[in-house]
C-alpha positions in Angstrom: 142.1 -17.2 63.7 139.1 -19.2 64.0 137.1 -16.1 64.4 138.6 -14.7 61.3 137.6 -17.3 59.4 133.9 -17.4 61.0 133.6 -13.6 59.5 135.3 -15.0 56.2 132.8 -17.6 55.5 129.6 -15.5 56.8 130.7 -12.7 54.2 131.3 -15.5 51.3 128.1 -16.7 52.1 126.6 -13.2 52.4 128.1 -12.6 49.3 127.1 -16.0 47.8 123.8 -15.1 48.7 123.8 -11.3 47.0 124.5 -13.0 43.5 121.8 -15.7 43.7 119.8 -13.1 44.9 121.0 -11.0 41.8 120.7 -14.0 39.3 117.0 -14.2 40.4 116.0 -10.8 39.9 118.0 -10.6 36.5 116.1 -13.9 35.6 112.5 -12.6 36.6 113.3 -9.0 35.3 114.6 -11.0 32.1 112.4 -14.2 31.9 109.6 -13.4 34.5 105.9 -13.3 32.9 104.2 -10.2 31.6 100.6 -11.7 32.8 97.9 -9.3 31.0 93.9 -9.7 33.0 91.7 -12.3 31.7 94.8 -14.1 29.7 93.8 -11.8 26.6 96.5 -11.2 23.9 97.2 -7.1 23.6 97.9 -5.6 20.2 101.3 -3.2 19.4 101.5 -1.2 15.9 105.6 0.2 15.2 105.2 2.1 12.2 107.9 3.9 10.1 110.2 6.6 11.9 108.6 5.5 15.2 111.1 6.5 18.1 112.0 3.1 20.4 110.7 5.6 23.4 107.4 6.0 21.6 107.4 2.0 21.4 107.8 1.6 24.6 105.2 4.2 25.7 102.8 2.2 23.9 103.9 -0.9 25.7 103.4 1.0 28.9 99.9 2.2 28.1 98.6 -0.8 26.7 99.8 -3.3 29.8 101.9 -5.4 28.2 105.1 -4.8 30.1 104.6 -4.8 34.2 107.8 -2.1 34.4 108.9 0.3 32.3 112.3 -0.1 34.2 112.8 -3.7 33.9 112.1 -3.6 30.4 114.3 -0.9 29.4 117.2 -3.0 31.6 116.6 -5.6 29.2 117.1 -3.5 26.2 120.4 -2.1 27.6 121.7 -5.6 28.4 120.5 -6.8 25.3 121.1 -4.0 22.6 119.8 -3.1 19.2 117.0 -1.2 20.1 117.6 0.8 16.7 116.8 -2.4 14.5 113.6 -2.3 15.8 111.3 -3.6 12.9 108.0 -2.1 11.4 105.1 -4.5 11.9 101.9 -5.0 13.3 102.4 -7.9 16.8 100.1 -9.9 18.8 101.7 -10.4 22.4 100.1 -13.8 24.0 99.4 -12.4 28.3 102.5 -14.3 30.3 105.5 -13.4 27.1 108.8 -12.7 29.0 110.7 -9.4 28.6 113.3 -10.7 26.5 111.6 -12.6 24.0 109.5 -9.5 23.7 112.0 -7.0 22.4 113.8 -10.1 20.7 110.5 -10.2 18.3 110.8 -6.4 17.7 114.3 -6.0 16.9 113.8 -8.6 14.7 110.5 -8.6 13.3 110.0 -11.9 13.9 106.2 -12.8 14.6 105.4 -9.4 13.0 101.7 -10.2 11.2 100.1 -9.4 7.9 97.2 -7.7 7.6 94.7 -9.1 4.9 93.3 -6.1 3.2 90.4 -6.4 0.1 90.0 -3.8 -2.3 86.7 -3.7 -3.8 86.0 -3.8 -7.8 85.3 -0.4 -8.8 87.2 1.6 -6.8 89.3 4.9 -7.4 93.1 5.3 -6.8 91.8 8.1 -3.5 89.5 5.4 -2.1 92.5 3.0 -2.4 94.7 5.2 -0.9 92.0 6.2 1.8 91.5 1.8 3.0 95.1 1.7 2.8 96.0 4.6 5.0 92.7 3.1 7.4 93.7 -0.4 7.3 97.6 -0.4 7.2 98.6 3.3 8.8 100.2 4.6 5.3 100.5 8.3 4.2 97.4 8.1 1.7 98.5 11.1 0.5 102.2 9.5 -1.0 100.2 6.7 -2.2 97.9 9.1 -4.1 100.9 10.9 -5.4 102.7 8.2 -6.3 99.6 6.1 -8.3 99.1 9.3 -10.4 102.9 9.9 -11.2 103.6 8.9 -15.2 106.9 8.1 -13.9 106.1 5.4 -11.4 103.5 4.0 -13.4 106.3 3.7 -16.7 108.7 2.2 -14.0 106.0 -0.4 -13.3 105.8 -1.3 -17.3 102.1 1.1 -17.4 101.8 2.7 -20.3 99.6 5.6 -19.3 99.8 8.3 -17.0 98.5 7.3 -13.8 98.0 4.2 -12.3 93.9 4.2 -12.2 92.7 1.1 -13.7 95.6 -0.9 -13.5 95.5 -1.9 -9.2 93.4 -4.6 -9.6 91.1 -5.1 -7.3 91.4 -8.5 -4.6 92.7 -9.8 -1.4 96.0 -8.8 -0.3 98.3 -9.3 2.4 100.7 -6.3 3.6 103.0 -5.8 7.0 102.2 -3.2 9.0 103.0 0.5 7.5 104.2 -1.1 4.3 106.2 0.7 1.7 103.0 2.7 -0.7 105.5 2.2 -3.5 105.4 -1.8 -2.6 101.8 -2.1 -2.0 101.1 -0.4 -5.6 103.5 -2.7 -7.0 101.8 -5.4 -5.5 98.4 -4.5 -7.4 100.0 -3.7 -10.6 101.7 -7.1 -10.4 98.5 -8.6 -9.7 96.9 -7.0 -13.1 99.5 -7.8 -15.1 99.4 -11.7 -14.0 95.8 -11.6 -14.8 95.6 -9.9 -18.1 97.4 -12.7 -19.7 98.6 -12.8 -23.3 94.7 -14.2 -24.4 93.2 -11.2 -23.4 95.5 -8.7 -24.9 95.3 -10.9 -28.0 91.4 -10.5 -27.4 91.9 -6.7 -27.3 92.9 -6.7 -30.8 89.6 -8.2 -32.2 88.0 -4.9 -31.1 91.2 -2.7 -32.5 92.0 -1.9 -28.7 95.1 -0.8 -26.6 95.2 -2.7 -23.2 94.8 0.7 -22.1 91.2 1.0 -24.1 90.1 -2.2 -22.9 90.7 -0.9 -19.0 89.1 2.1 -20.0 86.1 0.7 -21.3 85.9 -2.1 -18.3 85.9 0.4 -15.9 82.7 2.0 -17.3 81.0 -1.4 -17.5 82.4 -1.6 -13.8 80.7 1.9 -12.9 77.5 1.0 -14.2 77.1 -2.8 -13.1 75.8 -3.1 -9.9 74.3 -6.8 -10.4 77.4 -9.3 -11.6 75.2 -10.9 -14.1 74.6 -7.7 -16.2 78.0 -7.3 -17.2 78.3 -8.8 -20.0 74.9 -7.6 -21.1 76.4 -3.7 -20.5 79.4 -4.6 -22.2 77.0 -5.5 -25.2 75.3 -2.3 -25.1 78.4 0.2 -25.0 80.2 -2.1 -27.9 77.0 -1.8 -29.8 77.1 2.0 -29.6 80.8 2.2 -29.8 79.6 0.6 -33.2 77.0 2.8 -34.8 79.2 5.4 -33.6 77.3 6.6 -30.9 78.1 8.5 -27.8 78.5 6.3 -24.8 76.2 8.9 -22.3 77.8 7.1 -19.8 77.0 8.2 -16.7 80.2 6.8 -14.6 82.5 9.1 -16.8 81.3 12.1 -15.7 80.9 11.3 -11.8 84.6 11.1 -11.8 85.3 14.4 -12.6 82.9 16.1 -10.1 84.3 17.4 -6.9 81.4 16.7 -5.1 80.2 13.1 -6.7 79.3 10.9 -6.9 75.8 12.0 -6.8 72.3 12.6 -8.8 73.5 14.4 -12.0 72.1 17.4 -13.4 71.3 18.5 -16.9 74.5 21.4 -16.3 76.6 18.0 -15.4 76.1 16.6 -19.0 77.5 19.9 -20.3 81.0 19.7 -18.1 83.4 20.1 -20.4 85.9 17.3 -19.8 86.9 14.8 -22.1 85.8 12.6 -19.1 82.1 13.4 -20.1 81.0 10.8 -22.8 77.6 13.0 -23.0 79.5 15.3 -25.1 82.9 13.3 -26.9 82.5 10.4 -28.6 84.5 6.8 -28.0 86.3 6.2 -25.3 87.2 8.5 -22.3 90.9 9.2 -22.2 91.7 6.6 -19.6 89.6 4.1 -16.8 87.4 6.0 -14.3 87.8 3.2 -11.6 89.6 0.0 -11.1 87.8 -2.5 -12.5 87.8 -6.1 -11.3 88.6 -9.2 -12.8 84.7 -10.1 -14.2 84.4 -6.6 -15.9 87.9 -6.5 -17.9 86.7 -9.9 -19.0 83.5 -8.9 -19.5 84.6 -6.0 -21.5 86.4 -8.1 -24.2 83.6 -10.9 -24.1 80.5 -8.9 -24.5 76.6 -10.6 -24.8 75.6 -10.1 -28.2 72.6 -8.7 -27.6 70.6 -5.6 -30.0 70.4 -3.4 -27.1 71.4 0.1 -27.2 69.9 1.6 -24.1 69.7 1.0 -20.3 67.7 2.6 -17.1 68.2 2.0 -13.8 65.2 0.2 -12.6 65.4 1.0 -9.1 66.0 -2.9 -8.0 69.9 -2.6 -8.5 69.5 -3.7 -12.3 68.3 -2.0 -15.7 65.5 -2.0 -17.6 67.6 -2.3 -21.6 66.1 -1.3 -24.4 66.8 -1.5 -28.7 65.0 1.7 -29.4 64.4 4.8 -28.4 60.9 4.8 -27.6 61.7 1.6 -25.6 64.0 3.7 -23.7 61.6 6.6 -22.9 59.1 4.5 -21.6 61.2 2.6 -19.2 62.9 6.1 -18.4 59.1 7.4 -17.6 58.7 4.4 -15.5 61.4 5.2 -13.8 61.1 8.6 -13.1 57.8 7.6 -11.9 58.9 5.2 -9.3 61.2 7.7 -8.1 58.7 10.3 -7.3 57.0 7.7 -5.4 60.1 6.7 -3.1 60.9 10.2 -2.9 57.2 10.8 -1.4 57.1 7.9 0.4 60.4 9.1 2.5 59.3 12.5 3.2 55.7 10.8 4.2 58.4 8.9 6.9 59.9 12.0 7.7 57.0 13.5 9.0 55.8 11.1 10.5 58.9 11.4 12.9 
């Protein structure tokens, strides 16, 4: 009897000994420390339609889990590996196994991604620093921006979306939605082209859409923010002699290889884009124009200029007559030639 119970209590504490042993490696597989080198945080991207394997591939490659295994015992214990969430994370070296997969089933810790679209650009640039900076289909946001549809659903009264995704800082998730993200810019235009401005618009006889149109020409053809206004004033004083605009922006957006140094042939294209050859207004904005040039385009300088030149220091030389013009046109042609010269000089002395 007494060596029966001898055998009894060695197995129970056998036994005894198996679970803590068990509990231990359940709590380190569990609990125990990813520790990346250096103590450096690792980066993980779950985009949309992602498979969890794929995920955890990722995790694999990058270091962030020690075992494949005892990760993937976690998720089995755990569960709900299919509400994995879409999101850009930031894993800190020496985050457990558990509280990693709790963050991406939930999404919780997920970051934004600041993104800053710059004044003056075109719905395919957008879509193209999107797609770059937040791993969209540029292509669906393309489609989507110049669908009438979408941009009526989004209260737009025109048939794409170019003019109206206002350029400034914005903060997306990882992989977000295209149709959110133009949302997102159309609300932004919309809360800045307040009531006084489309109450401005009708001093000049304008649609909002005309007003976007023509800010996104002085956008094209500002380069220095203090000119603005001073463009504006040129274009409105053609607009009112009834002149042609000759704007040069209009017809770089319908080249396919633009932008770029136009030709004589150019001028000729036979768009309604090309404001060398119709007169007023093109039939809708070339760019997206930023906040300074819409309201530079309903608060013009009044000024008796109706001609500008590059000068080849990022501004214009303007001008109230003709003459004017062709002398500062000769002077720029002039320093041209000379850069053009002086650059090939360079070149051979490569």
């Amino acid at each position: 009897m007494r060596e029966f119970l001898s055998k009894h209590r060695k197995a129970a504490a056998a036994a005894a000994a198996f679970c803590l042993a068990l509990l231990a490696a359940s709590a380190w597989i569990a609990w125990g420390p990813n520790a990346f080198p250096g103590g450096t945080e690792r980066t993980l991207f779950v985009s949309r339609g992602e498979t969890f394997s794929s995920v955890v591939d990722s995790l694999e490659a990058k270091g962030i889990i020690r075992s494949r295994f005892e990760f993937m015992v976690v998720v089995r214990v755990m569960g709900g590996a299919e509400k994995m969430q879409v999101g850009k994370y930031v894993f800190a070296s020496g985050i457990a196994n558990a509280d990693l997969f709790q963050r991406l089933r939930t999404g919780k810790g997920s970051q934004l991604i600041s993104v800053t679209v710059p004044e003056g650009f075109r719905v395919r640039g957008e879509a193209r620093l999107f797609a770059r900076a937040l791993g969209v289909d540029s292509a669906r946001y393309a489609r989507l921006a110049f669908d009438p549809a979408f941009a009526r659903s989004l209260g737009i009264d025109a048939e794409s979306l170019e003019g109206y995704l206002l350029p400034e800082t914005y903060e997306f998730s990882w992989d977000a939605d295209e149709r959110e993200i133009l949302r997102r810019e159309v609300q932004s235009f919309r809360g800045f082209f307040t009531d006084t401005l489309r109450t401005r618009c009708a001093t000049f006889g304008w649609s909002v859409h005309q007003a976007v149109t023509f800010a996104s020409i002085v956008e094209g053809e500002a380069v220095l923010p203090d000119e603005r206004e001073i463009i504006s004033g040129v274009y409105h004083n053609r607009l009112g002699r009834g002149m042609k605009l000759e704007a040069d922006p209009t017809i770089q957006y319908v080249l396919d290889d633009g932008p770029r140094r136009l030709t004589y042939e150019d001028l000729r294209t036979a768009s309604p884009y090309n404001t060398y050859r119709f007169a007023g207004l093109p039939p809708g904005p070339i760019n997206n124009p930023g906040k300074a040039s819409l309201v530079a385009a309903l608060y013009p300088q009044g000024n008796g200029y109706l001609f500008f030149v590059a000068n080849g220091r990022g501004g214009h030389w303007f001008s109230k007559t003709y003459d004017e013009h062709l002398h500062y046109v000769r002077l720029y042609k002039r320093q041209r030639r000379l850069r053009e010269h002086n650059s090939h000089a360079r070149e051979g002395e490569k």
